[in-house]
C-alpha positions as CSV (number, residue, x, y, z in Angstrom):
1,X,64.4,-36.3,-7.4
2,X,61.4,-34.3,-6.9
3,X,59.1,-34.7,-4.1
4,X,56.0,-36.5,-4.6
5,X,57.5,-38.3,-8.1
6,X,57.9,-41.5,-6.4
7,X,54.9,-41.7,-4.4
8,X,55.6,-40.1,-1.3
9,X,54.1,-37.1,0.1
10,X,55.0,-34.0,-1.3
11,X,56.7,-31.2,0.7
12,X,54.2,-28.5,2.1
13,X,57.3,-26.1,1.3
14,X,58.2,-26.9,-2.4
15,X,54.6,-26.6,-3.5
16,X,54.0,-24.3,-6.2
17,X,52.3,-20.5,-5.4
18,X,49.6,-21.6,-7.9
19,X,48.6,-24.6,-6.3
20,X,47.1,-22.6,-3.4
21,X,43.4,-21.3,-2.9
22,X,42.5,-18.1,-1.0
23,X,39.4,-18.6,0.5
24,X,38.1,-14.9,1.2
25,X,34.7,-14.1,2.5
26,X,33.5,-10.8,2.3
27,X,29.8,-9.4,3.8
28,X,28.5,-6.6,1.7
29,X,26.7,-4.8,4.4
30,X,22.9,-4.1,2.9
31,X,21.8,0.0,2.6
32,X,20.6,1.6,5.4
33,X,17.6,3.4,3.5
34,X,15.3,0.7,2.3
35,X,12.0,-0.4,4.6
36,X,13.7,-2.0,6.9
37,X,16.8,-0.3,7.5
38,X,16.9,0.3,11.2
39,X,19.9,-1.2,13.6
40,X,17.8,-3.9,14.7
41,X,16.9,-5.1,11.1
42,X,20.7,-4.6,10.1
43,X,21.3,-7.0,12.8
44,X,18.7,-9.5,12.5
45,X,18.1,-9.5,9.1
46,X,15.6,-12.8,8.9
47,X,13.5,-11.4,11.8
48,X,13.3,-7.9,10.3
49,X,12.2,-10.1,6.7
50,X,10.0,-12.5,8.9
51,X,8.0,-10.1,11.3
52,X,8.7,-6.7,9.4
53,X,5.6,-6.6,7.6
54,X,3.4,-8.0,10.4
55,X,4.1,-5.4,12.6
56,X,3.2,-2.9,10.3
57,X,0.2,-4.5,9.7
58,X,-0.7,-5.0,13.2
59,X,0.1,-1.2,13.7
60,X,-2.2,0.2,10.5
61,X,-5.2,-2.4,12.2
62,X,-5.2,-1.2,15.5
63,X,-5.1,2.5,14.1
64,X,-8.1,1.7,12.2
65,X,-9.9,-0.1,15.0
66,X,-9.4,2.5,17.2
67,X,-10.1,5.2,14.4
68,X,-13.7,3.0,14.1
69,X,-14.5,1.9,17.2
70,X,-13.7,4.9,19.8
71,X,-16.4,6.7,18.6
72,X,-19.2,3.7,18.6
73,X,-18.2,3.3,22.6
74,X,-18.1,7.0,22.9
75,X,-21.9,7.0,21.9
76,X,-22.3,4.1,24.2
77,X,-21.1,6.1,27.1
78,X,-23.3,8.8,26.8
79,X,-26.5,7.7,24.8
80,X,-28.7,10.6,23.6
81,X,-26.2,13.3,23.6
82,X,-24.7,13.1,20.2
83,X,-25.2,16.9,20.0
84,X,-22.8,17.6,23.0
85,X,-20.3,14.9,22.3
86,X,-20.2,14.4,18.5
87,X,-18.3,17.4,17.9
88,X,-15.4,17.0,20.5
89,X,-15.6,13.3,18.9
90,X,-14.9,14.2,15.6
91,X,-11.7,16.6,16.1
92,X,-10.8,14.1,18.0
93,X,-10.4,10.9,15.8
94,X,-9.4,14.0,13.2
95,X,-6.1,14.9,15.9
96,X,-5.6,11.2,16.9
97,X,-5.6,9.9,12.7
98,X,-3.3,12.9,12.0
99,X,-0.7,11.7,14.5
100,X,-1.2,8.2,13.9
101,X,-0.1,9.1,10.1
102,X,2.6,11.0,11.5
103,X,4.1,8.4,14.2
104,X,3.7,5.3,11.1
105,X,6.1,7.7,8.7
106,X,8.5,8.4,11.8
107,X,8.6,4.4,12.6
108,X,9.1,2.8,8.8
109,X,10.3,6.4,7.2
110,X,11.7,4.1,4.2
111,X,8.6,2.3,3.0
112,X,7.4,5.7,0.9
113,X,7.6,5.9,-2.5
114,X,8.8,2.4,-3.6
115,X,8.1,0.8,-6.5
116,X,7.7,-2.9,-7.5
117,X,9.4,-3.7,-10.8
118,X,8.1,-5.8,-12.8
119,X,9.6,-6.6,-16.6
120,X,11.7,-3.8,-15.8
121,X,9.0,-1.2,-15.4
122,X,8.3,0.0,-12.3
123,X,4.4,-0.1,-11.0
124,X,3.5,1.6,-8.4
């Protein structure tokens, strides 16, 4: 008589191989070279998707405040001497919105030169 025919419970060791599931799980790690492909963003993936873009943002708007607001206190400081100061002013924000265009390409080196597709054409 085979187990399980007459109602009781079959045996765990006469089951057949193709009655068993493998459950596997596997985690395709995501590519290091998109926007976002730091350590910390490979760790923390929904903070990296959540706060990402903010930061950036945060970072280009303070570059531009201080690109367009240094100079307006600078002429505060020292009214009536634009002749004196304007010059070291300008090669100034010149030096300090080269290196802010440097340091954003060295933090979030992967956000140049993508493209959004659409329809299966890319736009840029």
């Amino acid at each position: 008589m085979q187990p399980g025919a007459s109602g009781e419970c079959p045996d765990i060791d006469h089951e057949e191989p193709h009655d068993r599931v493998v459950i596997t799980e596997e985690i395709d790690a995501p590519e290091a070279s998109g926007p976002s492909g730091s350590a910390f963003a490979l760790r923390h993936p929904v903070f990296a998707y959540l706060f990402g873009d903010m930061i950036r943002g945060f970072y280009v708007v303070g570059c531009l405040g201080l690109d367009l607001f240094a100079p307006v206190q600078l002429r505060l400081w020292f009214p009536g001497m634009d002749a004196v100061v304007l010059p070291p002013v300008v090669a100034a924000i010149l030096v300090l919105a080269y290196g802010e265009w440097r340091l954003y390409w060295r933090l979030w080196p992967g956000s140049r030169g993508q493209s959004a597709v659409k329809n299966r054409r890319p736009w840029r």
